[in-house]
N, C-alpha and C positions, 0 to 999 in steps of 0.2 A: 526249352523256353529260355529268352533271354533273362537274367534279372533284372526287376523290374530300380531295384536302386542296391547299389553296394553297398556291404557291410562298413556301418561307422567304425570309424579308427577310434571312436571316444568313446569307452567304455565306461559307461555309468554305475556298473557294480564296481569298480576299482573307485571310481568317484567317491563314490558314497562311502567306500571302504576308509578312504582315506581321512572324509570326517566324520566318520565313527571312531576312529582311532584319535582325532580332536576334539571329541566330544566326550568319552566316555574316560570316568576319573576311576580307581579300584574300589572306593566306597558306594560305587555306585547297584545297584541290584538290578533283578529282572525287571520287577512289577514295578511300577511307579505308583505313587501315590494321586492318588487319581482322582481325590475328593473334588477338587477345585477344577480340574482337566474334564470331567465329563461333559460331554455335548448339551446343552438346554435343549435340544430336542431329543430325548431319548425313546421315544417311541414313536413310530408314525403316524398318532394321531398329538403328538406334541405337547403331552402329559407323561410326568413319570409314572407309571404303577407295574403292580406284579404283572405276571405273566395270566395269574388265575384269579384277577381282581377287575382285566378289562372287559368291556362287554360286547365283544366280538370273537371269535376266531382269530386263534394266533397262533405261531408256532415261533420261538425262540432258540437262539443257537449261541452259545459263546465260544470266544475264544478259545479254551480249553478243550472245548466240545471237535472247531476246527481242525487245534493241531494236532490230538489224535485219530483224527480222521483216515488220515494217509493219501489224501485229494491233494492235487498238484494246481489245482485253480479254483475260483469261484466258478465256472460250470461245474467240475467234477461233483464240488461239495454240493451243489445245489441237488445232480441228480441223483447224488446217490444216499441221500440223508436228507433230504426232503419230501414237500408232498410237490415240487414243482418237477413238472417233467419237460427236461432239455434235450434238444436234438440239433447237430450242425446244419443250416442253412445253404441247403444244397449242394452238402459236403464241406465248408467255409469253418472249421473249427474256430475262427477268430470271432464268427457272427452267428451265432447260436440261436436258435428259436428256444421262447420261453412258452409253458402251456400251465394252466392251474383253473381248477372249477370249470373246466367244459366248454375252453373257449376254440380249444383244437389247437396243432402243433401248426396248422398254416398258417393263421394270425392269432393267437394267445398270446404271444407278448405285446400285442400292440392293446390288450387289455390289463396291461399290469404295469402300475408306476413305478421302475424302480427309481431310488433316489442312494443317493453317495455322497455321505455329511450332509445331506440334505442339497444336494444339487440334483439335478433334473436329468437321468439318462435315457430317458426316450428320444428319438430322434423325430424330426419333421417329418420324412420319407417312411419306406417300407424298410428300411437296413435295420436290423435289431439293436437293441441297446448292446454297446460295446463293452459288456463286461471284464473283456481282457484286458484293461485297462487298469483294472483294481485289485492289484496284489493282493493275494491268500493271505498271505503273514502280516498282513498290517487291519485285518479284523476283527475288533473290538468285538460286535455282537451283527448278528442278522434275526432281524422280526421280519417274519411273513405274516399281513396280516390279510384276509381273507372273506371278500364279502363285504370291506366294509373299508374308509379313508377318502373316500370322495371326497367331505367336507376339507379336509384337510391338506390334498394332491388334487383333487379336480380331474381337468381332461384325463381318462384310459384309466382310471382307477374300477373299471367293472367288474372287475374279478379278483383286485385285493392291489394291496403293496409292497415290495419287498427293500427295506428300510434296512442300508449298510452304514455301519457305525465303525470309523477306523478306533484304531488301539494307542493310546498317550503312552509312550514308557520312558523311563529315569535309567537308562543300562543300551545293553549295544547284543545283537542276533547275529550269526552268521549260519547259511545253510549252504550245501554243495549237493547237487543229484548227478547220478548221470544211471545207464539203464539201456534196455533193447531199443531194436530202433534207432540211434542216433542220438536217445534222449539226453540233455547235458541242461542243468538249471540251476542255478545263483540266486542268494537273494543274503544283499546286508541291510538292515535299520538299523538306527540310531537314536539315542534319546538322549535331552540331557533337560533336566528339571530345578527350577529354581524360585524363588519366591516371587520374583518380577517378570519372569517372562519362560517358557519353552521353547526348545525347539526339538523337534524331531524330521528325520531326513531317512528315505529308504530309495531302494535301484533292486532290483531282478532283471535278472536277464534268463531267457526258455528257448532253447534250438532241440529241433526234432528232423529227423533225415525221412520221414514219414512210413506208412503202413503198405499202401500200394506201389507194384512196381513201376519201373520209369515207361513215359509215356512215349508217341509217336516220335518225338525230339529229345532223347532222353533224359528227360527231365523227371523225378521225382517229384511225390506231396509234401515237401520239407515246410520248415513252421519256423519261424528266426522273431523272437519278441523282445522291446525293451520297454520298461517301465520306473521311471523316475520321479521322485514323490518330494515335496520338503512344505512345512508347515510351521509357522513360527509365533507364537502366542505371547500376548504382553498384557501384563495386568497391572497397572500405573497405581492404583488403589485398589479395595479390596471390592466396591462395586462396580467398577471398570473392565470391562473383557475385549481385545481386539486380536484380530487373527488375521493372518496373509499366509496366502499359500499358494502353489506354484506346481505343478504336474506336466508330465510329458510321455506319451506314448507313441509308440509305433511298432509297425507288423511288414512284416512282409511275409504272405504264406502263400504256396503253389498248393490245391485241393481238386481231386479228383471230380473227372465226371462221372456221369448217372448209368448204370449196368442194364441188360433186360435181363429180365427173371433166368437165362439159361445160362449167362456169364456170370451173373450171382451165385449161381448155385454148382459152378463149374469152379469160380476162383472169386472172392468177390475182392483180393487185391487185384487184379489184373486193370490196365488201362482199357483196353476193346481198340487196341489201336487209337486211340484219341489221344488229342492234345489235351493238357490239364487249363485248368484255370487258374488266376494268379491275381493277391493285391497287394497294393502298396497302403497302408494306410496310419496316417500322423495326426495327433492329437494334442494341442497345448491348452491346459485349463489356469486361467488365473482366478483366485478366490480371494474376496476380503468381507470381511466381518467385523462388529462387534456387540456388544450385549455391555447394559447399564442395569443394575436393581436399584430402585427408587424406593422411597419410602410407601408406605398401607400397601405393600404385598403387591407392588406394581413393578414389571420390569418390562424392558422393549430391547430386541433382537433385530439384526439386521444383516441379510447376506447379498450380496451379490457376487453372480460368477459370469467369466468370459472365456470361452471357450472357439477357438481357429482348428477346425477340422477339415484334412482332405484326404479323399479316397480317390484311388487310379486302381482300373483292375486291367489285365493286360489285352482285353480285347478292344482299349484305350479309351472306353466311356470313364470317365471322370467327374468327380461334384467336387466343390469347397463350399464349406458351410461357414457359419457365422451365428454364434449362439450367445445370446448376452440376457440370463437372468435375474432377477432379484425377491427375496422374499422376507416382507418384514412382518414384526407379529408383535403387541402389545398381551403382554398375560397379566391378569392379576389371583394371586393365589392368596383366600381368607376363609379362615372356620369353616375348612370343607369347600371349598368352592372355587372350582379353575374356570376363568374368563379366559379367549384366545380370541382376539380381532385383528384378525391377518389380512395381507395386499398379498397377491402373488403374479410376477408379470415374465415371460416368457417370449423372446423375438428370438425366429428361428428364421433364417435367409440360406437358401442352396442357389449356387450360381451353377448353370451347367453350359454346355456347349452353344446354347441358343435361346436360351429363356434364363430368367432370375424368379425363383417362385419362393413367394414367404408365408408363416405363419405365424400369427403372433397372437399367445392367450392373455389374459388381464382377467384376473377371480380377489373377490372378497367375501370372506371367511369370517363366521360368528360361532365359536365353538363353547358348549357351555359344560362342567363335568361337574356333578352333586355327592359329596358321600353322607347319607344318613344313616347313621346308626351301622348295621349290618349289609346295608341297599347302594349301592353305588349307581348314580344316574346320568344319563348322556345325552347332549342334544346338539343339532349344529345344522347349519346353513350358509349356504355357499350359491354366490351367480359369480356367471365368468361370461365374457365375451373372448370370439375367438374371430380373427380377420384373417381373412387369405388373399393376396393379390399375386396375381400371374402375370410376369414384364416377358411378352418373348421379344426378339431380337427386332422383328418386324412384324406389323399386328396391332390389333386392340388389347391394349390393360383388359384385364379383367378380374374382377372384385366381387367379393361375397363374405357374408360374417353371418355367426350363430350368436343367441344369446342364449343362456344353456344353466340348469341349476340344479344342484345335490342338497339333500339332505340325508339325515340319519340318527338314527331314536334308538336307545340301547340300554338296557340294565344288568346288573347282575348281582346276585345277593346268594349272601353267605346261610348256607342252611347249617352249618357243623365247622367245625375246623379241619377237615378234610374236605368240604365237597362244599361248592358252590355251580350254581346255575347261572346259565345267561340268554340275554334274545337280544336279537339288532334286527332294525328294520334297516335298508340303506337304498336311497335313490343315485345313480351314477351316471355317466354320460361317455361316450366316445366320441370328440368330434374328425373327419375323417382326415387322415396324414395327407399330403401334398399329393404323390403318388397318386391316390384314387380318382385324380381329376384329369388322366392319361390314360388313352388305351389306343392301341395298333401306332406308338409312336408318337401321336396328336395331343392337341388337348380333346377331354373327355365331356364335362360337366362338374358342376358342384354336386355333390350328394349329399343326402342326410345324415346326419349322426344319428347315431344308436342310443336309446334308452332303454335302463336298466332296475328293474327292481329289484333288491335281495332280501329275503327274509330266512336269517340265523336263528340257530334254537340248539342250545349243548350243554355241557356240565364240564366242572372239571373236578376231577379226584388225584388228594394229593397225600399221602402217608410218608411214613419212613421209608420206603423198601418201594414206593409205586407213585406215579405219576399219569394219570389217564384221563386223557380230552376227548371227547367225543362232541363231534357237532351235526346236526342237519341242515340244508339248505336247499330252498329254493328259487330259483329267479327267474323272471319273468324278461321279455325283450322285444322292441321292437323297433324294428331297423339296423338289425342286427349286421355289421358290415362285412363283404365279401365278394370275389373277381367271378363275375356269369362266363363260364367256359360255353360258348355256345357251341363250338365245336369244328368254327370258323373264326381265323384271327383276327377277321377285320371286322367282324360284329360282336367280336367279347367284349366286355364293358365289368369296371367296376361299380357294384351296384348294394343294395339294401335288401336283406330278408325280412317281408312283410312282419310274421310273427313266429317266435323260436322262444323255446324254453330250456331250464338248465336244475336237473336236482341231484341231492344225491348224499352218501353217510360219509364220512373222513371221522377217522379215528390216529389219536397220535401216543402210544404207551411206553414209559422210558418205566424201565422194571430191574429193582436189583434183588435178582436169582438167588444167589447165595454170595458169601465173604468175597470173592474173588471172581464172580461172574456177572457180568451185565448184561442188559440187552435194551433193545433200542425197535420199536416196530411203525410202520407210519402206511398206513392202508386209505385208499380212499375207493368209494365206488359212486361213480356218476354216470349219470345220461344227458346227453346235451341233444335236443331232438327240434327238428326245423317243423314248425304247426302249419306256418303255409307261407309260398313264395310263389307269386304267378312269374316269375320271370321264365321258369319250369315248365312253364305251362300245368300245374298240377305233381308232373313229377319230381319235384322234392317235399314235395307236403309229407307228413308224419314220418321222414327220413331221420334217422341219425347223420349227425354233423361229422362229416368224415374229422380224422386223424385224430381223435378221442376215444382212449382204450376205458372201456367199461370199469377196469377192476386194472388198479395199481398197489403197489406195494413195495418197500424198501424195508430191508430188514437187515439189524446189528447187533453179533453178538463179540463180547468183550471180555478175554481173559485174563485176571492179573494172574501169572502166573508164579511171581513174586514183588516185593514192592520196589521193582526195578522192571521187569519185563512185561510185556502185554502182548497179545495174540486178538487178534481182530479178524473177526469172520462178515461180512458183506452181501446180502444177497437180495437183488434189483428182477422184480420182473412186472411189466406191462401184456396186458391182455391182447389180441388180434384186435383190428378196425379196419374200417375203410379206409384206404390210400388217402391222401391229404387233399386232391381234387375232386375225392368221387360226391358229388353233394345229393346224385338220383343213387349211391347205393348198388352202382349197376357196372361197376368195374370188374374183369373177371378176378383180377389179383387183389387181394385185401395189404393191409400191413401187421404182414408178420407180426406175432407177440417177443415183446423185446424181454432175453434174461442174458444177466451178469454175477458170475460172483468170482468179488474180489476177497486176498485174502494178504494182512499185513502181519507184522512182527516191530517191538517198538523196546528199546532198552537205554535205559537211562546211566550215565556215569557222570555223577555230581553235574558240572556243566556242561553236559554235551548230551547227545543223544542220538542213536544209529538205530534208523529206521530200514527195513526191508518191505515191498510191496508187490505184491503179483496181481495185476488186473483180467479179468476173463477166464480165470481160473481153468475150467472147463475149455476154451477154445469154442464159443459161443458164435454166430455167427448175427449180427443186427443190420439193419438198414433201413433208411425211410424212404416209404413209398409214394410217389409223390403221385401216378399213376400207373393205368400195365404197363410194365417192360419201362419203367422209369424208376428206381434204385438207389440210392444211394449208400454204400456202406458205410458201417461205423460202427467202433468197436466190434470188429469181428474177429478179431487173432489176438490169442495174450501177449501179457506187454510184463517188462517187470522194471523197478529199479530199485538203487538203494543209496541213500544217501545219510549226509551227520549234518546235527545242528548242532550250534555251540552257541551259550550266552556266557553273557561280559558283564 
């Protein structure tokens, strides 16, 4: 394969290298003082509180947490230390599919809002959110919250949110990998901290020579990433906040096609004689803000983002997008009492070769949060309007809008100083991406959006030595969205499941064993089951929703082995399911149960620090099954690398 664009001569980790070395003074430290730098939205529902004070399902990660991890991206961290389970996008490691609470690996991310400093990264279409886009090392905190943030995210919030929070620092990073494979990866930020204004600036760059061998053109799955970051904060007065910031990404990755069961299990790097697949794809976001606190415990916040995306993949279908958000929020915080009266507007436009197709959301937002006494109380409402117009080249416009409304009811109270309780009620909505209004090529129809009920009920227990969430969940659905394989191309249709349900236990335990030993465990066991769909004619009634493993689990244990060195044990495994199409159940091949275990090594000398990483330990063999004799691998051969970090 040809490539699809030549390696840039302008190296943005040299960039960045160079002001970091103009930014960073010898007084300067790691951490920054971060009192005044914290985000005003600190948690996904846009309230600060504890982890074990909110009144839904949560799961929180910091910084700390990250960079012992030994994850080389936010996919890796996500799957292998979370309850979200990710899998590449029909081999696409740049376009990951997200899954969480039983929504299935073939559209679960199009049920989970992620956001990034509170910008929007779901996309209009089917392409997943572009996580490669958000540097590992520039992560402050990640909340999963679960079940519950409609009110406060709207459209796709039905199975929760995953809320990325970058990192302010006063000081300067440098990290260097390289590894099996091809692996070779950079990354410098910069901080510099002052009493009028910030700024911080980060670049990484990630090249991989990939895991399969080369294809009919011999061409390898190779991976080539840049990402470049700068952000600049000014505080004119002491109630005064405004922010500018500026980002730039881009991928070029070649990704293997799909195996049948006999070349998977004969070689599952092999090509099969096939030609690989290939994209190109660039990202420019511009961000401005700012935030005023006013007098009686009244403040107002304001973002807008613009974002120029285009994607080429080499069998030359191409989009450019055009995304332009804004979301502003009035809070007033008095004796217990957070007010949120939020606008939140969203115009998303994809141009492609013959049509212009948009969506655009527009939601307001009444959030209310109570603490009495020991009882912490939550309430909120939310309508949004959502417009789609279709311009093809030659043709009739065609025009359609939802009017669409969340709510969500939640408490939690304190029984002890160790253990509190919670329940959320939460109503949510999906309305349906651009994509599902196409099929065999054509236009399709407008479809229904999905409605969601959930009903959470957990505890959480917190000691010296233990840390233990337990929740249960229910949800109810209908019009549940997803593509009717009839079994002929030119009568498949994107379409609605009549009525589908979603229950199940998730437990999250962070336990310190003894002086020098940790562990970390994250289990969840769900059913996502379809109650009736005539499109089936009957046969997907009381079916399991293919590509939802019953029983998941991530497990981490943690040795200091002195108070310099660390030893990190890893172990990932997903239960058997049905392949990601099978919606009657009735495919002969299932998808495999997925296991990993990785294991790292981590030692510290004053500023620097030399990590060791072996992924796949075992020589485990994964893949996702989209149907029989459809394959994808991933992660199926170990992988190792080692790399040093240094702070300034």
């Amino acid at each position: 394969m040809t490539p699809l664009r030549s390696t840039s001569s302008n190296n943005p980790v040299l960039t960045a290298a160079a002001l970091g070395v103009f930014l960073v003074t010898p007084s300067t430290s790691l951490l920054a003082d971060t009192s005044r730098l914290d985000p005003l939205v600190v948690t996904a529902s846009r309230t600060e509180l504890l982890d074990t004070e909110v009144p839904y399902a949560a799961e929180i990660y910091s910084w700390q947490e990250i960079e012992r991890s030994g994850a080389t991206s936010l996919y890796d961290f996500l799957d292998r230390h979370t309850s979200v389970t990710v899998m590449p996008a029909f081999g696409n490691p740049f376009a990951q599919k997200l899954d969480m609470r039983g929504y299935g690996i073939g559209d679960g991310y199009q049920n989970i809002v992620v956001t990034f400093d509170g910008r929007r990264m779901n996309n209009v279409d089917m392409v997943p959110q572009f996580l490669g886009s958000v540097p590992l090392s520039s992560i402050e905190r990640i909340e999963i919250v679960k079940g519950s943030g409609s009110v406060a995210q709207g459209d796709g919030a039905t199975a929760g949110i995953v809320n990325i929070v970058t990192r302010q620092q006063d000081g300067a990073n440098l990290s260097v990998a390289g590894g099996s494979h091809g692996l070779m990866a950079s990354n410098v930020s910069a901080g510099l901290v002052r009493d009028y204004f910030s700024l911080n600036v980060l670049a990484e760059n990630y090249r991989h020579d990939g895991f399969r061998e080369e294809d009919a053109n011999g061409d390898k799955d190779q991976a080539d990433a840049d990402n470049l970051q700068a952000q600049l904060k000014i505080f004119p007065i002491d109630e005064v906040e405004l922010w500018f910031g500026k980002s730039r990404s881009w991928i070029e990755t070649t990704y293997g096609k799909s195996l049948t069961l006999a070349e998977y299990r004969n070689d599952p790097a092999q090509s099969a004689g096939k030609t690989y697949n290939g994209q190109v794809l660039e990202s420019h976001v511009t961000s401005v803000g700012g935030s005023v606190n006013m007098d009686y415990g009244l403040s107002l916040t304001v973002d807008h983002f613009i974002e120029d995306k285009s994607s080429v993949y080499s069998s030359g279908w191409g989009s450019e997008y055009d995304y332009q958000s804004t979301d502003l929020a009035i809070k007033y915080q008095q004796s217990g009492l957070d007010l949120v009266l939020g606008w939140q507007a969203f115009e998303g436009v994809r141009e492609g070769s013959n049509n212009e197709t948009s969506k655009d959301n527009a939601g307001l937002y009444l959030q209310a949060q109570y603490r009495w006494l020991d009882t912490f109380f939550a309430a909120g409402f939310r309508q949004e309007k959502v417009d789609y117009e279709y311009r093809p080249q030659s043709g009739q416009t065609l025009n359609a809008d939802h009017t669409l409304t969340a709510w969500d009811l939640g408490v939690n109270h304190r029984l002890s100083s160790a253990l509190t309780v919670f329940s959320n009620l939460n109503q949510s909505f999906q309305a349906p991406d651009i994509d599902r209004f196409f099929s065999s090529g054509s236009f399709n129809s407008f479809i229904d959006p999905a409605k969601v009920r959930t009903f959470n009920a957990g505890f959480n227990y917190v000691s010296d030595i233990n840390e233990l969430k337990i929740t249960a969940f229910y949800s109810d659905l209908e019009n549940e969205i997803y593509y009717y394989n009839s079994g002929d191309w030119s009568t498949s249709i994107n379409t609605n499941i009549d009525s589908s349900s979603k229950y199940g236990l998730e437990m999250e335990d962070q336990l310190q064993l003894t002086e020098q030993l940790s562990g970390n465990l994250n289990y969840a066991w769900v059913r996502a089951v379809i109650d009736e769909e005539n499109k089936g004619g009957g046969a997907y009634n009381n079916k399991n929703l293919p590509g939802v493993s019953e029983h998941s689990i991530s497990m981490a244990l943690d040795y200091a082995i002195n108070d310099r060195s660390e030893l990190s044990l890893i172990q990932i495994w997903r239960s058997e399911t049905w392949a990601a199409n099978d919606f009657a159940n009735s495919f002969d091949q299932k998808q495999q149960a997925y296991r990993m275990t990785n294991l790292g090594y981590r030692h510290r000398f004053d500023q620097m620090e030399l990590f060791v990483q072996i992924d796949n330990l075992f020589d485990q063999s994964n893949g996702l099954w989209i149907r029989d004799d459809t394959i994808y691998p991933v992660n199926f051969t170990r992988s190792w690398r080692v790399g040093l970090r240094a702070d300034f």
